[in-house]
C-alpha positions in Angstrom: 0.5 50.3 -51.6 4.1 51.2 -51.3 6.7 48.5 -52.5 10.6 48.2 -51.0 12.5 45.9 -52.8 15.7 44.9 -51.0 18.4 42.9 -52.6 19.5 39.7 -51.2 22.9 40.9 -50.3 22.0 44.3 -48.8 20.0 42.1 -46.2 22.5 39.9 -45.5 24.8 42.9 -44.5 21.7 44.2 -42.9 21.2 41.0 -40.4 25.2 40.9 -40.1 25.2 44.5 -38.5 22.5 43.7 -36.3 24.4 40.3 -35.1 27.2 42.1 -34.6 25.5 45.0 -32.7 24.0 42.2 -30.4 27.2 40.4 -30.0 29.1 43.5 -29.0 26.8 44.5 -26.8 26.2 41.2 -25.2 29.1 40.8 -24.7 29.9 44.3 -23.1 26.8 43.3 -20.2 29.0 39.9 -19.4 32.0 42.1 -18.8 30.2 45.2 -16.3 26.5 43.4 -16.3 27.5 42.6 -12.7 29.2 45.6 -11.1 27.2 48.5 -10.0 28.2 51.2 -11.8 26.4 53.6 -10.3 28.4 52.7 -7.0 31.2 53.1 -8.9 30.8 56.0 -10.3 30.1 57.6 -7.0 33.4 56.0 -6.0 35.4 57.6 -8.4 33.7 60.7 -7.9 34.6 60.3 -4.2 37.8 59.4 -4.7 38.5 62.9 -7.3 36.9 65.1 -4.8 37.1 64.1 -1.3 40.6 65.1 0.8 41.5 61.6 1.0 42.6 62.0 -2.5 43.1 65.7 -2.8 46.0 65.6 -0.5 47.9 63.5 -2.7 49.6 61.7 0.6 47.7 58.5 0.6 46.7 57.9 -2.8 49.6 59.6 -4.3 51.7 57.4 -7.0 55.2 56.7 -6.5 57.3 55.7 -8.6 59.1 52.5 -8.0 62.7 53.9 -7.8 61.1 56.4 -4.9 61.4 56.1 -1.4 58.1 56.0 -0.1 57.7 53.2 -2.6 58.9 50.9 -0.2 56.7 52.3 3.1 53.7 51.7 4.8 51.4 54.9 6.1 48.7 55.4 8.1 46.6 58.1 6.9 44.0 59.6 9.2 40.8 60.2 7.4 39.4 62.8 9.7 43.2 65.3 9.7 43.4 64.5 6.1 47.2 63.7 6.5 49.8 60.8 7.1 50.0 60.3 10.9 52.8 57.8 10.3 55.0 56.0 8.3 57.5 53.1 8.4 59.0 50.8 6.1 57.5 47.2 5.0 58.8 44.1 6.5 58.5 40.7 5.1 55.9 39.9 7.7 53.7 42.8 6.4 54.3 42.0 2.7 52.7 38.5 4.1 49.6 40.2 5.7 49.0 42.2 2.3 49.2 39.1 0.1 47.1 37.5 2.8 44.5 40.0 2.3 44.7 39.9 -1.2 44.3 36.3 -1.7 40.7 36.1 1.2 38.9 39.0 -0.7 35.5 37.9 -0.8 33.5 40.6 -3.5 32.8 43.9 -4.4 32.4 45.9 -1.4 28.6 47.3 -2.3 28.0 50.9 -0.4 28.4 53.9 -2.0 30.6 55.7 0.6 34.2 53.6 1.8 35.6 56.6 3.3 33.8 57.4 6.1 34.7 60.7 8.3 36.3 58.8 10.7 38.9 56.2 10.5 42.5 55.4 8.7 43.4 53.9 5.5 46.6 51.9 6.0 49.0 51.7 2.2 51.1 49.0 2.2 53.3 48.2 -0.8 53.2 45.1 -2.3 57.1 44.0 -3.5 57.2 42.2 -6.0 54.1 43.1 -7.1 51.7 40.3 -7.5 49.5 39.7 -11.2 46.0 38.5 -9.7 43.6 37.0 -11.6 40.8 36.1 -10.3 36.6 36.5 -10.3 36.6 39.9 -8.8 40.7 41.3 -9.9 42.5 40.8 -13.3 45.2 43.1 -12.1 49.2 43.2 -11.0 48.8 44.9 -7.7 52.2 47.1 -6.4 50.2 47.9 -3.2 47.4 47.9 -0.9 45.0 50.7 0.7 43.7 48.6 3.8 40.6 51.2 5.3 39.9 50.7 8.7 36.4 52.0 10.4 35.0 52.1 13.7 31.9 50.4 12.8 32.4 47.8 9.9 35.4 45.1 9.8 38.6 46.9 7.4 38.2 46.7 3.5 40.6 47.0 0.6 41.1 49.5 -1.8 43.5 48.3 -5.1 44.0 50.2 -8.2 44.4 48.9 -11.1 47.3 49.5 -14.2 44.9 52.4 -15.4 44.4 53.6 -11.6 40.7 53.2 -11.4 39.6 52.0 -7.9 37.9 48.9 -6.8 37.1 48.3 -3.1 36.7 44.7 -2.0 35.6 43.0 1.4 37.8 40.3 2.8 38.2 37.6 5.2 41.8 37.8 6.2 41.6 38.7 10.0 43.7 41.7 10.7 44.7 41.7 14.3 47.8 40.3 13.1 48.4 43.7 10.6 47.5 45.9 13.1 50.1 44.6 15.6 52.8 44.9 13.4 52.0 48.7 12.5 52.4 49.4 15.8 49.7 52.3 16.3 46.5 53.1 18.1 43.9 52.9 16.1 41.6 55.7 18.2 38.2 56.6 16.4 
């Protein structure tokens, strides 16, 4: 018969790690226990790889001094390059913050870009600090992806540039008359 004698002390520093391992990692679950990371993973993977974001147009940053930091494009997904740009209006800042404020959740598939379609950047001036259920984030602008099959979703990166794409309510026929472009699939 083997004996272990453990002090009292070394226990309690035992049983503290052990809380403190639970707590931690309890309390990381609460914080990403609901988001798919496998989804996003395959997102950001996506996003490094595809030509959407190898071309640098669409998802390129700009500084806020810059130029195009203050103008909308339309990037077609299938010729991988800006088919046009113009600059923001007031009624399109409204359509963004529009958008912003009716996302509904998490967009769930795997793929957002699809071979077909446009994602539509819109800067967001002066940049709103959301905080919300899905976004803790101040958002400077917008990627608004538009598809032939599914209603449009939003892409928004956040201070550290990782991507999140959300569904939302806000109807866009309004957005879409303002751009002033046919949106041919």
């Amino acid at each position: 018969m083997i004996v272990i004698s453990i002090s009292k002390r070394k226990l309690k520093l035992f049983a503290a790690a052990v809380l403190f391992v639970f707590l931690v990692s309890f309390g990381i679950y609460q914080i990403f226990g609901n988001q798919d990371t496998e989804n996003y993973f395959e997102l950001v993977n996506m996003l490094r790889h595809r030509d959407v974001a190898a071309s640098g147009e669409i998802l390129e940053e700009t500084a806020p001094a810059s130029e195009s930091s203050d103008e909308v494009q339309i990037f077609d997904i299938s010729k991988g390059k800006v088919t046009k740009r113009m600059k923001t209006t007031p009624a399109m800042q409204e359509q963004a913050r529009k958008i912003i404020s009716s996302i509904t959740g998490m967009y769930a598939k795997v793929q957002p870009f699809p071979d077909k379609g446009y994602i539509v950047r819109i800067p967001v001036n002066p940049a709103l600090k959301v905080k919300n259920e899905y976004i803790n984030a101040v958002i400077d602008r917008i990627y608004v992806i538009f598809t032939e099959k599914e209603p449009p979703i939003v892409l928004i990166l956040d201070s550290s540039e990782k991507p999140f794409v959300y569904n939302f309510s806000w109807k866009t026929d309004e957005l879409k008359k303002q751009l002033d472009f046919d949106f041919a699939y």
